[in-house]
PATI-656074 format. One record per residue: x, y, z of N, C-alpha, C in turn; residue in three letters; residue number from 1. Coordinates in nm, 4 decimals, always signed. Layout:
(atom (X Y Z) (X Y Z) (X Y Z) "Ala" NUM) ...
END
This chain:
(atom (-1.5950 -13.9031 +5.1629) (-1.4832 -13.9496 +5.0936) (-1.5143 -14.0328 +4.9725) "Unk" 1) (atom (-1.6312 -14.1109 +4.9708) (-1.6542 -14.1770 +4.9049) (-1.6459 -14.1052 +4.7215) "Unk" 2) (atom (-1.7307 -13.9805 +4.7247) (-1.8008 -13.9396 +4.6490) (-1.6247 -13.8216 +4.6312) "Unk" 3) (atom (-1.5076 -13.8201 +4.6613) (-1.3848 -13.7697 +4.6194) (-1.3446 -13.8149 +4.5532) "Unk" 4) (atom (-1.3955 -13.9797 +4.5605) (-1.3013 -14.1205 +4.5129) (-1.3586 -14.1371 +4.3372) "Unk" 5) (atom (-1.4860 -14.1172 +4.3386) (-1.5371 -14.1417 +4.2624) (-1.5184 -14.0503 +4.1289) "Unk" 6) (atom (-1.4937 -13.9115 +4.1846) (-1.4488 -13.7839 +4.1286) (-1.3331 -13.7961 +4.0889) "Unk" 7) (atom (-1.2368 -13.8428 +4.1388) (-1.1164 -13.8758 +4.1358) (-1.0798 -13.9662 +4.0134) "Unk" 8) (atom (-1.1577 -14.1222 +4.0783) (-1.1657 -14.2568 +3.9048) (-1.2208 -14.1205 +3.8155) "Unk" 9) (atom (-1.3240 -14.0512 +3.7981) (-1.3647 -13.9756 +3.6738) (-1.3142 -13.9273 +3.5771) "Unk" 10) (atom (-1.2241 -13.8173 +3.7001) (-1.1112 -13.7245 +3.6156) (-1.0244 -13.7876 +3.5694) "Unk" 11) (atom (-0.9258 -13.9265 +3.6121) (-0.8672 -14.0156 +3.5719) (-0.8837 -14.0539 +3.4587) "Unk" 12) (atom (-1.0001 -14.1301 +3.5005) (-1.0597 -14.1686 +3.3195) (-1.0942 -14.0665 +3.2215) "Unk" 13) (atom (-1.1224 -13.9602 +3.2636) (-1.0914 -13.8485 +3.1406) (-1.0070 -13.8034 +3.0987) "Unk" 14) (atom (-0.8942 -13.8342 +3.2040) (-0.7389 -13.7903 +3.1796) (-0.7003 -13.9170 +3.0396) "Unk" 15) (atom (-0.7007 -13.9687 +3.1203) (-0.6933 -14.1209 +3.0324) (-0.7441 -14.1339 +2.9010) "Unk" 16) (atom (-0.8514 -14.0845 +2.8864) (-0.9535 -14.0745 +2.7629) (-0.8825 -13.9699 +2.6785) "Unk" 17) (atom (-0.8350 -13.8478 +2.7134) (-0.8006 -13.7377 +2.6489) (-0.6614 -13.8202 +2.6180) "Unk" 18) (atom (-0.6011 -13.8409 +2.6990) (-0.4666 -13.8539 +2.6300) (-0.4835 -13.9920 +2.5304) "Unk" 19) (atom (-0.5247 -14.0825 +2.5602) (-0.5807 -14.2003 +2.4259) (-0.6415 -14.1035 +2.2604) "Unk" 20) (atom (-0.6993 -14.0197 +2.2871) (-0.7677 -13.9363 +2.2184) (-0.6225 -13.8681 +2.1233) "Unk" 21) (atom (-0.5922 -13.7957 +2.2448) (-0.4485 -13.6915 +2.1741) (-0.4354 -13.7962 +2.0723) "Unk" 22) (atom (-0.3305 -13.8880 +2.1630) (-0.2617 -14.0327 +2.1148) (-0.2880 -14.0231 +1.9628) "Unk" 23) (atom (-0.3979 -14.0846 +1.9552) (-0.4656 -14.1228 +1.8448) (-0.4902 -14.0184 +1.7309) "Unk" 24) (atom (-0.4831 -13.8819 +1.7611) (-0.5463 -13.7715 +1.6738) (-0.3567 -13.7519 +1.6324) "Unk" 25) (atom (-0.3052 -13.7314 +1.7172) (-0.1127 -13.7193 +1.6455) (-0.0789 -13.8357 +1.5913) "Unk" 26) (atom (-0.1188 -13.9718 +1.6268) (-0.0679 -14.0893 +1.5142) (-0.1726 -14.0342 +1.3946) "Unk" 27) (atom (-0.3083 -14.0339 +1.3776) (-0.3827 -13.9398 +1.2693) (-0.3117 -13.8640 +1.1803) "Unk" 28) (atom (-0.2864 -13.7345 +1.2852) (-0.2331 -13.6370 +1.1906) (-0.0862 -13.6536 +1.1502) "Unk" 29) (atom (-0.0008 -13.7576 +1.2032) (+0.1568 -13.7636 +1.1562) (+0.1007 -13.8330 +1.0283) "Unk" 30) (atom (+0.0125 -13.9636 +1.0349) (-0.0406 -14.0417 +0.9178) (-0.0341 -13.9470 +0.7681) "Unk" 31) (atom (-0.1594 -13.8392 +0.8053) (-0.2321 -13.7908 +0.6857) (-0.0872 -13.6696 +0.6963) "Unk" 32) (atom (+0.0180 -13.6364 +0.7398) (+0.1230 -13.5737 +0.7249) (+0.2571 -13.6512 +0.6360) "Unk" 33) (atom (+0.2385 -13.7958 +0.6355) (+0.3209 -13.8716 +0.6176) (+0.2515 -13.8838 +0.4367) "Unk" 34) (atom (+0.1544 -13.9377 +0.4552) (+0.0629 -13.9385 +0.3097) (+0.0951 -13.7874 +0.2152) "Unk" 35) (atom (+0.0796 -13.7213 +0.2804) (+0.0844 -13.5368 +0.1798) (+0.1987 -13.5808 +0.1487) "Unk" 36) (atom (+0.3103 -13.6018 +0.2659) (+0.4336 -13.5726 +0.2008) (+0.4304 -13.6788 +0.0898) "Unk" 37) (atom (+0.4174 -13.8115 +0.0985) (+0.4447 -13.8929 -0.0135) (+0.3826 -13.8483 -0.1812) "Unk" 38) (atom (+0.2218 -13.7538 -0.1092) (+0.1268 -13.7499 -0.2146) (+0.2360 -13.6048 -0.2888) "Unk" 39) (atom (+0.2993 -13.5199 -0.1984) (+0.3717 -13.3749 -0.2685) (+0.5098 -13.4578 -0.3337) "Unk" 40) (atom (+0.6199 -13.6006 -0.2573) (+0.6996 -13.6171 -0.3728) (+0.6590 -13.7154 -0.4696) "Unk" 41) (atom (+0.5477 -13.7779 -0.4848) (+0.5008 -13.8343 -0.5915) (+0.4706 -13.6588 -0.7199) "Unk" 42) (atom (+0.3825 -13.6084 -0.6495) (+0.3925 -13.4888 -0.7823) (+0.4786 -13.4393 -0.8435) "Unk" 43) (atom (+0.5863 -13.3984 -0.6780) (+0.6728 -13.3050 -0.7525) (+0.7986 -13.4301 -0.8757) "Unk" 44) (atom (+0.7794 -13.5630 -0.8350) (+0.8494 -13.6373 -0.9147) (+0.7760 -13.6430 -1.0666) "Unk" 45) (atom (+0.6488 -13.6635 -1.0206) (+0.5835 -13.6544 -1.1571) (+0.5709 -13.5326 -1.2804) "Unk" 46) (atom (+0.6139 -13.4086 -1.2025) (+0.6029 -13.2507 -1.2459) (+0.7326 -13.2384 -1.2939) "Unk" 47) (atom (+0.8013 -13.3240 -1.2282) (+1.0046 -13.2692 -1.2793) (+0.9811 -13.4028 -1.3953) "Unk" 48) (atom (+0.9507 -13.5258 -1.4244) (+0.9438 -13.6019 -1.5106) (+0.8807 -13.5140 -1.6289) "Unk" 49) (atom (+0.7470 -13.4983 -1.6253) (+0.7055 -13.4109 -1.7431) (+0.7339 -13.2963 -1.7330) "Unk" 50) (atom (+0.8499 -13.2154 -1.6956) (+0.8780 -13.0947 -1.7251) (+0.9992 -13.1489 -1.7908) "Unk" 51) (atom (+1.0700 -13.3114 -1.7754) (+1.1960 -13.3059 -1.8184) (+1.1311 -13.3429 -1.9662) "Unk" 52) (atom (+1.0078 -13.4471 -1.9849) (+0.9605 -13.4578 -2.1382) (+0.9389 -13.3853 -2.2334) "Unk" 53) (atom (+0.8923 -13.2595 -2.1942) (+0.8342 -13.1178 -2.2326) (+0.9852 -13.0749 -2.2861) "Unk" 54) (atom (+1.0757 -13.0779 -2.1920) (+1.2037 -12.9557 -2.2486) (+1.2761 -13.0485 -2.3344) "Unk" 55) (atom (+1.2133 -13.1681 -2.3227) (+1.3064 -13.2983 -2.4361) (+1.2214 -13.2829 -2.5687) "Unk" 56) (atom (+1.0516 -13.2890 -2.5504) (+0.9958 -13.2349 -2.6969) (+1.0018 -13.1512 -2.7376) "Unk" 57) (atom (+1.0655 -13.0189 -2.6717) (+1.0785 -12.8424 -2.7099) (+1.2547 -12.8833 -2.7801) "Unk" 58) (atom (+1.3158 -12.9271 -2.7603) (+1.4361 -12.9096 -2.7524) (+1.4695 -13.0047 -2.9412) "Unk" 59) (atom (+1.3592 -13.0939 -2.9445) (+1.3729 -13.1860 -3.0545) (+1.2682 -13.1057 -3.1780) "Unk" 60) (atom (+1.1599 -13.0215 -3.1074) (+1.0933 -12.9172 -3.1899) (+1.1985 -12.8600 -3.2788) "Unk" 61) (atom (+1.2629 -12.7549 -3.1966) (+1.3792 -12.6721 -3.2430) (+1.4645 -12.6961 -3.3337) "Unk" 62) (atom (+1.5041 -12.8516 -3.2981) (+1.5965 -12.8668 -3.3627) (+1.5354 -12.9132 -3.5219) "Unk" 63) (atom (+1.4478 -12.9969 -3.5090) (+1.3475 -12.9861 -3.6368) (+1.3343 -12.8636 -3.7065) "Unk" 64) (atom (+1.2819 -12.7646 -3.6305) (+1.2641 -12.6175 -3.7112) (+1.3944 -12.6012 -3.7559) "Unk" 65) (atom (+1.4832 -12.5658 -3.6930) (+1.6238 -12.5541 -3.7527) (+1.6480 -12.6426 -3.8741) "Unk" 66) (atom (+1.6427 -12.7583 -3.8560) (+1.6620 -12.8680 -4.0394) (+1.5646 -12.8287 -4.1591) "Unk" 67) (atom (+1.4575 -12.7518 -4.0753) (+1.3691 -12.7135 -4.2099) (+1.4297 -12.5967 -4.2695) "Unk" 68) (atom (+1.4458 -12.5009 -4.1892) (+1.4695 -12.3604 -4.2199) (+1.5499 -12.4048 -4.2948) "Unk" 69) (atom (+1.7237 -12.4770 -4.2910) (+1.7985 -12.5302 -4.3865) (+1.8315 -12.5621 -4.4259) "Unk" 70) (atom (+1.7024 -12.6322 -4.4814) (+1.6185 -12.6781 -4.6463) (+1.5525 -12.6293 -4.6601) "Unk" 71) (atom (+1.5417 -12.5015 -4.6290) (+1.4374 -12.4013 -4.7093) (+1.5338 -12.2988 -4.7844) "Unk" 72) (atom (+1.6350 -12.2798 -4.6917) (+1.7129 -12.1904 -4.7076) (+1.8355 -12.2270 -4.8347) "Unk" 73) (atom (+1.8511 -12.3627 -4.8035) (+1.9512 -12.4030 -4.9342) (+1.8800 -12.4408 -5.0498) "Unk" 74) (atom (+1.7214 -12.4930 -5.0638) (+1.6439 -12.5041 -5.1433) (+1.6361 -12.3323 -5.2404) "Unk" 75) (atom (+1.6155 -12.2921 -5.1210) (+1.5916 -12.1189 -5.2255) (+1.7652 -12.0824 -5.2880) "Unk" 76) (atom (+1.8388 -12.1011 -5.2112) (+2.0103 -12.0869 -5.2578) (+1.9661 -12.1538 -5.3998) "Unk" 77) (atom (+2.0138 -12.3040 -5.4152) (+2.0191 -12.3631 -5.5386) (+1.8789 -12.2786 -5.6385) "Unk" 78) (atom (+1.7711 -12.2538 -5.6061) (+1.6714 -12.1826 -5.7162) (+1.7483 -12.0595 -5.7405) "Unk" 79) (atom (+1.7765 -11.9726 -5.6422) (+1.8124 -11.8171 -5.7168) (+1.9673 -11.8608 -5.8034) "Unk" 80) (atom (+2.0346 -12.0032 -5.7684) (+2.1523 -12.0180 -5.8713) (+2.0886 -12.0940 -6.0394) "Unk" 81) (atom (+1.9989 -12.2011 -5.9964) (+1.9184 -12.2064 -6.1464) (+1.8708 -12.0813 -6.1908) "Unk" 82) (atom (+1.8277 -12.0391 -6.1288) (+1.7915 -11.8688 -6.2045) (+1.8530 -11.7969 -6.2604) "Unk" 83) (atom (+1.9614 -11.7607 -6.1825) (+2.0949 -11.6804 -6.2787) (+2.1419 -11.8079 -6.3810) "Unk" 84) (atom (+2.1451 -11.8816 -6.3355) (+2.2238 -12.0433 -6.4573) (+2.0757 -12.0048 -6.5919) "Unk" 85) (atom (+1.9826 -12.0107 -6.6096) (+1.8460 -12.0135 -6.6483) (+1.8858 -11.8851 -6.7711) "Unk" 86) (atom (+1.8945 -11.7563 -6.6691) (+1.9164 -11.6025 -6.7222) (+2.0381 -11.5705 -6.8648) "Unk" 87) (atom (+2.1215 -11.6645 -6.7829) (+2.2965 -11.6716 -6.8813) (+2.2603 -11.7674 -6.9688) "Unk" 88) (atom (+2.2146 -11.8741 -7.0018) (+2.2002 -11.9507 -7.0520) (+2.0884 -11.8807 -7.1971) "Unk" 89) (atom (+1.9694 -11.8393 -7.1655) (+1.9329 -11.7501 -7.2517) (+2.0015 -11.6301 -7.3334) "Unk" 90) (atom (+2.0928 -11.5470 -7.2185) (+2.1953 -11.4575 -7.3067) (+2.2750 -11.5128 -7.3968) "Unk" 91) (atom (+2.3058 -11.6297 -7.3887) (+2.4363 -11.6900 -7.4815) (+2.3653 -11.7727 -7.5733) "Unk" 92) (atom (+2.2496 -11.8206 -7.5775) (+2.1617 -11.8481 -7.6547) (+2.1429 -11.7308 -7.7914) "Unk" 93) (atom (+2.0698 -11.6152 -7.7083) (+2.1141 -11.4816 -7.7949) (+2.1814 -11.4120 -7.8680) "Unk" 94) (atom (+2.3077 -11.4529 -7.8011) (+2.4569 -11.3943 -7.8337) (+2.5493 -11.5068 -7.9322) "Unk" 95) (atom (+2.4203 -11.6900 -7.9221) (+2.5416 -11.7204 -8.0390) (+2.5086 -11.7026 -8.2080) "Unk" 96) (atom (+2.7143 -11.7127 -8.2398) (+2.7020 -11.7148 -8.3841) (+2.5897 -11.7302 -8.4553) "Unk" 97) (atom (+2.5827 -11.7100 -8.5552) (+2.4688 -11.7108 -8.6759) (+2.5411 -11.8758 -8.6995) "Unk" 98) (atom (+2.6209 -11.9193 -8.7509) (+2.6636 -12.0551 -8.8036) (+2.6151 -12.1539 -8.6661) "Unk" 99) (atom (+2.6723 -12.1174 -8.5492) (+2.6187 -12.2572 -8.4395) (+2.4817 -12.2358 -8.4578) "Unk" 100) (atom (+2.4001 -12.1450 -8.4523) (+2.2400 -12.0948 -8.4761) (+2.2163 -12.1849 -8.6011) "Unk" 101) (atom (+2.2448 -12.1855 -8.6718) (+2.1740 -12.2630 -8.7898) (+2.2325 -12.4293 -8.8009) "Unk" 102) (atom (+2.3749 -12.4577 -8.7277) (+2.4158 -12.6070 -8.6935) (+2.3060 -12.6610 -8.5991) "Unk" 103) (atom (+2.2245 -12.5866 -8.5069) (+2.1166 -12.6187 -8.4142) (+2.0329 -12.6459 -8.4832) "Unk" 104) (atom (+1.9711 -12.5469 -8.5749) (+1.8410 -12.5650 -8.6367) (+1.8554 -12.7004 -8.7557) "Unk" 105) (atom (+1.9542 -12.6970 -8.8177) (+1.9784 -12.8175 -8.9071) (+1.9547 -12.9731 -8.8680) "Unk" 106) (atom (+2.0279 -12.9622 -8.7136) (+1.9539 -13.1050 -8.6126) (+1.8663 -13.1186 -8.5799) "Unk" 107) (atom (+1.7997 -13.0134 -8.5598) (+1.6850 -13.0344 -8.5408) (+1.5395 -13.0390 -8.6379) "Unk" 108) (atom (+1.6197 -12.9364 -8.7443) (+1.5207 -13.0224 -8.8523) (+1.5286 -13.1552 -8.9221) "Unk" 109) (atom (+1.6434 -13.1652 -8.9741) (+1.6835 -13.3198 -9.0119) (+1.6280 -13.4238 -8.8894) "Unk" 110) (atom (+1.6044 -13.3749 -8.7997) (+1.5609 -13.5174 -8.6724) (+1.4167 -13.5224 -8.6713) "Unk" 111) (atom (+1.3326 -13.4213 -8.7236) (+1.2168 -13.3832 -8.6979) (+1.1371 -13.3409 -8.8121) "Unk" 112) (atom (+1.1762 -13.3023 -8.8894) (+1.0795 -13.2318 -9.0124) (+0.9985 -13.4041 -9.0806) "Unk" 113) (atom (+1.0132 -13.5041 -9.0878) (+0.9507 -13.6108 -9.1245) (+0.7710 -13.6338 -9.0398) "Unk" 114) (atom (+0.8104 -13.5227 -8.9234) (+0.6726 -13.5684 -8.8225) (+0.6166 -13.4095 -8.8632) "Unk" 115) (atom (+0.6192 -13.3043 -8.9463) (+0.5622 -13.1932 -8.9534) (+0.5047 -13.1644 -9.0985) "Unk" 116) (atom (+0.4691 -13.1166 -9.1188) (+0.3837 -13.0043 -9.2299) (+0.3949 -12.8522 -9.2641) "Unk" 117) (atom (+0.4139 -12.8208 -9.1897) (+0.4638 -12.6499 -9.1482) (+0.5193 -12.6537 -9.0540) "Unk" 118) (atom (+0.6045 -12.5426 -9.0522) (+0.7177 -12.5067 -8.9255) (+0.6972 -12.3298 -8.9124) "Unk" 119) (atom (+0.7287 -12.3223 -8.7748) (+0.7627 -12.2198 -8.6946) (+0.8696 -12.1943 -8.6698) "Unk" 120) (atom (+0.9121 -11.9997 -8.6500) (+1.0575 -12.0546 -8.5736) (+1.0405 -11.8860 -8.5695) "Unk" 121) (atom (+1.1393 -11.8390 -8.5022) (+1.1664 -11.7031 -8.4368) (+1.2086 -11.6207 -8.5506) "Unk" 122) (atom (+1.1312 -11.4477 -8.5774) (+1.1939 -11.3662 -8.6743) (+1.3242 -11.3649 -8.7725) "Unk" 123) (atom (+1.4043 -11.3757 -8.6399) (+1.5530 -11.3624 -8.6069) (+1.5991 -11.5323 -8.7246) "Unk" 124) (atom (+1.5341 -11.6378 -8.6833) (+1.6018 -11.7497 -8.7735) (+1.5065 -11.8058 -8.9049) "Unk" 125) (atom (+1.4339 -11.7128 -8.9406) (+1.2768 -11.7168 -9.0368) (+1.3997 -11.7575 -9.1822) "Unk" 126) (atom (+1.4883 -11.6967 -9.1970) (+1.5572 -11.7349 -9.3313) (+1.6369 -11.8660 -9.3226) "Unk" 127) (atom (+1.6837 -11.8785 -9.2394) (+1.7557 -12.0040 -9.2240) (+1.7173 -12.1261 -9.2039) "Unk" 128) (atom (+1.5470 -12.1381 -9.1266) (+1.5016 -12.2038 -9.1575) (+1.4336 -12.2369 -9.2871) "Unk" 129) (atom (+1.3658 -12.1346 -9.3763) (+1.3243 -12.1900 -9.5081) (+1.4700 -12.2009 -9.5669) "Unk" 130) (atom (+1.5330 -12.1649 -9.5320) (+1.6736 -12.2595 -9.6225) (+1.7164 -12.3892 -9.5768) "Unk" 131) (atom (+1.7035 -12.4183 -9.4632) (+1.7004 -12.6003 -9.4415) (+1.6009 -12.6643 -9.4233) "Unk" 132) (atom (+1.4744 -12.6393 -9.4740) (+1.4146 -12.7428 -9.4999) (+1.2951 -12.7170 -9.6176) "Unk" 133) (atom (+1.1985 -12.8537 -9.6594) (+1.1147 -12.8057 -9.7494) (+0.9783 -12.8017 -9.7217) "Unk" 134) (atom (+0.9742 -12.7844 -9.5841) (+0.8383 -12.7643 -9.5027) (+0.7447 -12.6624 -9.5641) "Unk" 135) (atom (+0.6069 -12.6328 -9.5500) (+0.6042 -12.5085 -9.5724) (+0.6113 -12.3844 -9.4866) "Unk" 136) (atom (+0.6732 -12.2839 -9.4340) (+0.7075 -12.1954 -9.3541) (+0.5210 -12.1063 -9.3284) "Unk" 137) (atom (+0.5482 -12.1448 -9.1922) (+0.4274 -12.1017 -9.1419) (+0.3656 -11.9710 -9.0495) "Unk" 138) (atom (+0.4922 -11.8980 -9.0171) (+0.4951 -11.7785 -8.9483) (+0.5893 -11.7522 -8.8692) "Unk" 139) (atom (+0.6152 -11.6707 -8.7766) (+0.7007 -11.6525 -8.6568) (+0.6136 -11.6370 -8.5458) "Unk" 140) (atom (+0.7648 -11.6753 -8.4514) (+0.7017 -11.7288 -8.2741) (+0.7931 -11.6145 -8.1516) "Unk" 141) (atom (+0.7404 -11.6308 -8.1326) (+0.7791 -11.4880 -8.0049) (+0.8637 -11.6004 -7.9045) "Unk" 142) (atom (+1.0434 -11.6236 -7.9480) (+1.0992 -11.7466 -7.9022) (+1.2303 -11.7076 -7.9249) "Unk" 143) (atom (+1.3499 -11.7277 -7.8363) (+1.4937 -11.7016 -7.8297) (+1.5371 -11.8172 -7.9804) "Unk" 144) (atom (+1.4648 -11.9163 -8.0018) (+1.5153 -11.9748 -8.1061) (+1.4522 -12.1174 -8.1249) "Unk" 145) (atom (+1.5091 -12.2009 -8.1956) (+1.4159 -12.2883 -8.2258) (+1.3154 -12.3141 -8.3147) "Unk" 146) (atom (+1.2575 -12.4257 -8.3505) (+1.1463 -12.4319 -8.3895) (+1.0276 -12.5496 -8.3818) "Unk" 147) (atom (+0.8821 -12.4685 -8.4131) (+0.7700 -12.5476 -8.4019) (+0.7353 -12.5698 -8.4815) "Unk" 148) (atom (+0.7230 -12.7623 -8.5031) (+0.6504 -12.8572 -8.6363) (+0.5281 -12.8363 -8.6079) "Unk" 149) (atom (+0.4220 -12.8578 -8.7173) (+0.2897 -12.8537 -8.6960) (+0.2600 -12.9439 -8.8076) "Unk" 150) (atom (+0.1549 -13.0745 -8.7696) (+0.1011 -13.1200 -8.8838) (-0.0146 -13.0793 -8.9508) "Unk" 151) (atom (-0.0375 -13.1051 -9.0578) (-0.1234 -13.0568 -9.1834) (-0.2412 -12.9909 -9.1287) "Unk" 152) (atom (-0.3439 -13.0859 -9.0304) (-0.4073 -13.0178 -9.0000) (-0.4156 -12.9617 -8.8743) "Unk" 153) (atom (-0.3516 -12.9248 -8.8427) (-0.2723 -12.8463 -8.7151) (-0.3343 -12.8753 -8.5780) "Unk" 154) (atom (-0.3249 -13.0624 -8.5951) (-0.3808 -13.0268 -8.4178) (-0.2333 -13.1143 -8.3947) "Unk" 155) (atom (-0.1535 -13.1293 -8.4340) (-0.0055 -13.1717 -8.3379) (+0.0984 -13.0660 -8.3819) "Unk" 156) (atom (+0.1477 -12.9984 -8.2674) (+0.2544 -12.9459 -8.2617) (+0.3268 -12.9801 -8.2134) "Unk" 157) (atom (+0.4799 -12.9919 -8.2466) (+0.6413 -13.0429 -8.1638) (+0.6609 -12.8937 -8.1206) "Unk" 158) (atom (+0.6723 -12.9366 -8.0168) (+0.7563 -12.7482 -7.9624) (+0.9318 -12.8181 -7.9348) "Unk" 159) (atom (+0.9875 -12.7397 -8.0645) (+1.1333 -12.7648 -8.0115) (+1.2308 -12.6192 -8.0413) "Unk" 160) (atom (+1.1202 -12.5270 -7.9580) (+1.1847 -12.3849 -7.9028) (+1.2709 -12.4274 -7.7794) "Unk" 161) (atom (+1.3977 -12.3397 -7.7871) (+1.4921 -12.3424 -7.7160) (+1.4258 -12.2963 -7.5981) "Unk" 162) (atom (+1.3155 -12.2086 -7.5782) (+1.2665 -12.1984 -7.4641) (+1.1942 -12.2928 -7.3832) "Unk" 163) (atom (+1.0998 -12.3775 -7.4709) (+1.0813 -12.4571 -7.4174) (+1.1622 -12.5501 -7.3604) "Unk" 164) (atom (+1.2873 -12.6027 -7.4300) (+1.4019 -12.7284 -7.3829) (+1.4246 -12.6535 -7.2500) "Unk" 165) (atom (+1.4319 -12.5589 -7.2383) (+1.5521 -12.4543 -7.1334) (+1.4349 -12.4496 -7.0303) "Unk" 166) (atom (+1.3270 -12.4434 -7.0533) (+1.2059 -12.4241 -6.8912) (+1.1833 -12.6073 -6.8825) "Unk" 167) (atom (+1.1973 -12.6699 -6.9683) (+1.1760 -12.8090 -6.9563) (+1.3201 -12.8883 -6.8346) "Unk" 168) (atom (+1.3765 -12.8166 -6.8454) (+1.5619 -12.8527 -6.8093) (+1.5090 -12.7867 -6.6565) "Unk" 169) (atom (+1.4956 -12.6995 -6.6522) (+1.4973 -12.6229 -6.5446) (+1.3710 -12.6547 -6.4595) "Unk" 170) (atom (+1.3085 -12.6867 -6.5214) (+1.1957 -12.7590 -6.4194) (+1.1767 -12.8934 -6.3596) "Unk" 171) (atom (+1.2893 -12.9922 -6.4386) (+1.3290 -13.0884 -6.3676) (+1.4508 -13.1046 -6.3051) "Unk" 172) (atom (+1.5222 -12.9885 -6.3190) (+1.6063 -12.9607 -6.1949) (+1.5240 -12.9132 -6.0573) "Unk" 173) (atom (+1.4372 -12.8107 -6.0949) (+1.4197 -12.8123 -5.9499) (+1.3427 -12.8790 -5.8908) "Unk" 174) (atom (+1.2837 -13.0036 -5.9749) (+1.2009 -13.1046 -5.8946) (+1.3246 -13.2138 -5.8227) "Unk" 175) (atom (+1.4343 -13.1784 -5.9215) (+1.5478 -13.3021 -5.8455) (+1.5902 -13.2415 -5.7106) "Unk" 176) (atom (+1.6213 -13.1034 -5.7442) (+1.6199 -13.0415 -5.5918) (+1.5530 -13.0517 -5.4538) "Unk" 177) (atom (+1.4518 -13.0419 -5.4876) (+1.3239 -13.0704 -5.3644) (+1.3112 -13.1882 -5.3474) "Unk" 178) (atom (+1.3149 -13.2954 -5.4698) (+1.3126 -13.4453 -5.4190) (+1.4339 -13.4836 -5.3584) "Unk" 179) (atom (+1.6099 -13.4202 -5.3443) (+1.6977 -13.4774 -5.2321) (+1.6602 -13.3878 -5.1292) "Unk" 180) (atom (+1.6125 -13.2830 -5.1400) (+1.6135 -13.2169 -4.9860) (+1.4615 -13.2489 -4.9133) "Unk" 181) (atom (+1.3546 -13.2776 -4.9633) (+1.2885 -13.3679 -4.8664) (+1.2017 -13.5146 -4.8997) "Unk" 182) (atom (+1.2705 -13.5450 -5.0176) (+1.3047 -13.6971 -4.9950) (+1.1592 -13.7632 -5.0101) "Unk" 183) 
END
């Protein structure tokens, strides 16, 4: 009997041992079950945070691209309208009177012939200029109108071709353009 008894305390205490054991391995594994879960809603909080930053910097991208496109788009509008404004402005240049044609050239020689020596000026106004002034007439210029002073020894020229005023006009329009639309 003795040696039943003893068999008996054994299995006991192994009973005992195993279930301390279990015990301990399910408080364990609820632990490192309790941790995942915290460690999966810490991510998934952290994954929905930067997925909400992401669709907040995509969303402010867009809308950026969109403000460029139009100011690109009204930037090119206002150029193709200086352009046609640019185009007409030369035709009626072309198309005016012979008398406003030579009221032009008269202001502008009377304002200017004191700083020249010879003058230039387009086929088309070659007589009207040696009739207003007493420069000496120096050739023709491949020019809607206008004319170019030159001093004596020809290193200063006035360019006061209508083409030039008219690309001079038009080129600081479209710098005024681009400087309100991006500033």
């Amino acid at each position: 009997m003795g040696l039943e008894i003893v068999v008996k305390d054994i299995q006991e205490g192994a009973r005992a041992e195993v279930s301390r054991i279990k015990a301990e391995g399910d408080a364990k594994a609820s632990e490192i079950i309790n941790e995942a879960k915290e460690v999966q809603k810490k991510t998934l909080g952290d994954s929905l945070a930067k997925s909400e930053e992401d669709l907040q910097n995509l969303h402010q991208q867009v809308i950026s691209s969109a403000n460029l496109e139009v100011k690109r788009i009204t930037l090119n509008k206002r150029k193709d309208l200086l352009d046609k404004v640019y185009v007409q402005t030369v035709e009626k240049i072309k198309s005016m009177p012979a008398s406003k044609k030579e009221e032009l050239l008269k202001n502008i020689i009377n304002k200017y012939e004191a700083s020249g020596a010879r003058v230039y000026s387009s086929k088309d106004s070659e007589d009207i200029v040696k009739k207003l002034t007493s420069l000496s007439y120096a050739g023709n210029l491949d020019a809607i109108g206008g004319i170019v002073l030159e001093n004596e020894d020809g290193t200063v020229r006035l360019d006061f071709t209508y083409d030039s005023i008219l690309k001079n006009v038009y080129e600081r329009s479209l710098k005024q353009i681009s400087d309100i639309l991006y500033g």
